[in-house]
N, C-alpha and C positions, 0 to 999 in steps of 0.2 A: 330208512336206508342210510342216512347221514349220518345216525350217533352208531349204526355197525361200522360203516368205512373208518369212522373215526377212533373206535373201538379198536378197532385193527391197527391202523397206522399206529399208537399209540403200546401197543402190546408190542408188535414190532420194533417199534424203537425203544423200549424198554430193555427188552431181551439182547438187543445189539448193544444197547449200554454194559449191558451187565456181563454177555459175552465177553466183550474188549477188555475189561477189568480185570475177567478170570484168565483170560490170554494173556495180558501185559505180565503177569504177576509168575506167565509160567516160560519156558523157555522158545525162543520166535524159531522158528524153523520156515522150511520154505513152502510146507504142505499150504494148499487151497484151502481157504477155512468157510468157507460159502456153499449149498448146493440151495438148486429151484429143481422142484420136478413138477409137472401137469401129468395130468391121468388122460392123455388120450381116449380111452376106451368108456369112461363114462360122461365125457364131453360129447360123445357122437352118439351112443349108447340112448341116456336119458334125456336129452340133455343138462349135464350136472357141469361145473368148474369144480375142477377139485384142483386144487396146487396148494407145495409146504415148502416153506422157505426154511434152511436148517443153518443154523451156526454150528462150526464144529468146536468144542472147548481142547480135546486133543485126538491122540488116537482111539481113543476106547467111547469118551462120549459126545454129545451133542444136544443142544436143544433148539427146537424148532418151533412152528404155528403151523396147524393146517386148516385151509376155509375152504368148504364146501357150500357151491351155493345152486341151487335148482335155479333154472332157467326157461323150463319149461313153468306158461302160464295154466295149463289145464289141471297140474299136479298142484296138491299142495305147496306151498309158497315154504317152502324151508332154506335157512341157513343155520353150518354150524361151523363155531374158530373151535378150534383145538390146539393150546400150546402143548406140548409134550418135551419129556425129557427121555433120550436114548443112553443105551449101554451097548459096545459092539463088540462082536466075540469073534470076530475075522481077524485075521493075519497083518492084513495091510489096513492103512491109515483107514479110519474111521468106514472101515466095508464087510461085510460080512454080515452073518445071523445076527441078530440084534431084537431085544427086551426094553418096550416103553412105557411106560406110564403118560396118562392123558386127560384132560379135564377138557370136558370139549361143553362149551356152551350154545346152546342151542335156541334157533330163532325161530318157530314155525307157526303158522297162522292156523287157528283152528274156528270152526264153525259152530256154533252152541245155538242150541232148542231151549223154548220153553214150554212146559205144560200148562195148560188154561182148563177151566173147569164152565163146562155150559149149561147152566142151570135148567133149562126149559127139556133139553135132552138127556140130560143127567150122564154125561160122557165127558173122558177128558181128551183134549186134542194138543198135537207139539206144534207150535208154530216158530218156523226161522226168528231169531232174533238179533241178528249178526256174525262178528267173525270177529276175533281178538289174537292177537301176536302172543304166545302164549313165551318164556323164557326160561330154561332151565339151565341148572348145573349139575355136572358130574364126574366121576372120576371112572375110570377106565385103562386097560392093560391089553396090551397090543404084542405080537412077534411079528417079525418079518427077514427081507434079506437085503443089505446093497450091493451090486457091485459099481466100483468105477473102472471104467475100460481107456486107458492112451490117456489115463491123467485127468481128464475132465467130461464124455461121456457117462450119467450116471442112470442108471436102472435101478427100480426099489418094485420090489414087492410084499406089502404088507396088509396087516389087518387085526384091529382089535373090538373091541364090544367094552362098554360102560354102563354103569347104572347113571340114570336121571334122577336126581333128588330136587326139588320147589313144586311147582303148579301142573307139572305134568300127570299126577294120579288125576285132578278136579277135573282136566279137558283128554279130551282122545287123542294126547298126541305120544301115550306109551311111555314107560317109565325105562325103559333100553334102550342105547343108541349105540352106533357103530360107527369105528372110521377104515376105511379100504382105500390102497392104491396100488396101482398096476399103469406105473408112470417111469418116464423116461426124464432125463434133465441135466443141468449143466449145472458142474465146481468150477465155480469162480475165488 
């Protein structure tokens, strides 16, 4: 759980680096260059955390992280970051229909059997033999919408689907994965 947070932190401030850079270089205006949105509805829902932190580079694009993490202990144990980069095709500053690309890597613990062969009965039988944090990478392509309402109330609704590429075919944890939100949030 210490090398994800850290993972995090670390992607996060990468991206604000690199943001600031592409900002400094272009002309300062007074626009909010910051949104946080949380998903409500899959916070109460599943229990899931879902929040994306987005830097805006100007009016048309942005890029952001978003981490999804289950909360519930009965469910599979999953997390996934997803950095993504936006394109927005609204009117106003960085809001409207908007086209993403997304590499979301994935953290989810899976359960693996083994088979045993018993001689005397000539059968074979699966017995539990742990659980392993299985990791994957992928890329992925998302549509959605933002609006921002009085400047700094923001709503996003969106959703895409990825393919998983690494160790996800050897364990059950499915070679697709999706990001979704239907979240409220603030431009700072």
């Amino acid at each position: 759980m210490k090398k994800f947070f850290t993972f995090l932190t670390v992607l996060i401030s990468a991206m604000n680096l690199f943001a600031q850079d592409l900002n400094s270089a272009q002309e300062s205006g007074s626009e909010r260059k910051n949104d946080i949105v949380l998903d409500p509805i899959l916070l109460i829902a599943v229990p899931m955390i879902n929040v994306s932190y987005e830097r805006i580079l100007n009016k048309d694009m942005g890029v952001g992280v978003n981490a999804m993490i289950v909360l519930d202990k009965d469910v599979d144990d999953f997390k996934q970051v997803s950095p993504y980069f936006r394109y927005y095709m609204g009117r106003k500053y960085a809001s409207g229909f908007f086209f993403e690309g997304f590499v979301p890597v994935t953290f989810q613990k899976d359960d693996f059997y083994g088979s045993d062969y018993d001689d005397i009965t000539n059968t074979y039988y699966y017995s539990y033999r742990g659980n392993k944090t299985v990791t994957t990478v992928g890329i992925g392509f998302g549509v959605g919408g933002k609006w921002v309402i009085k400047d700094r109330l923001v709503i996003e609704a969106s959703g895409g689907i990825a393919r998983r590429f690494g160790n996800g075919e050897r364990y059950d944890v499915g070679e697709v994965t999706g990001k979704i939100m239907g979240g409220i949030g603030y431009r700072f």
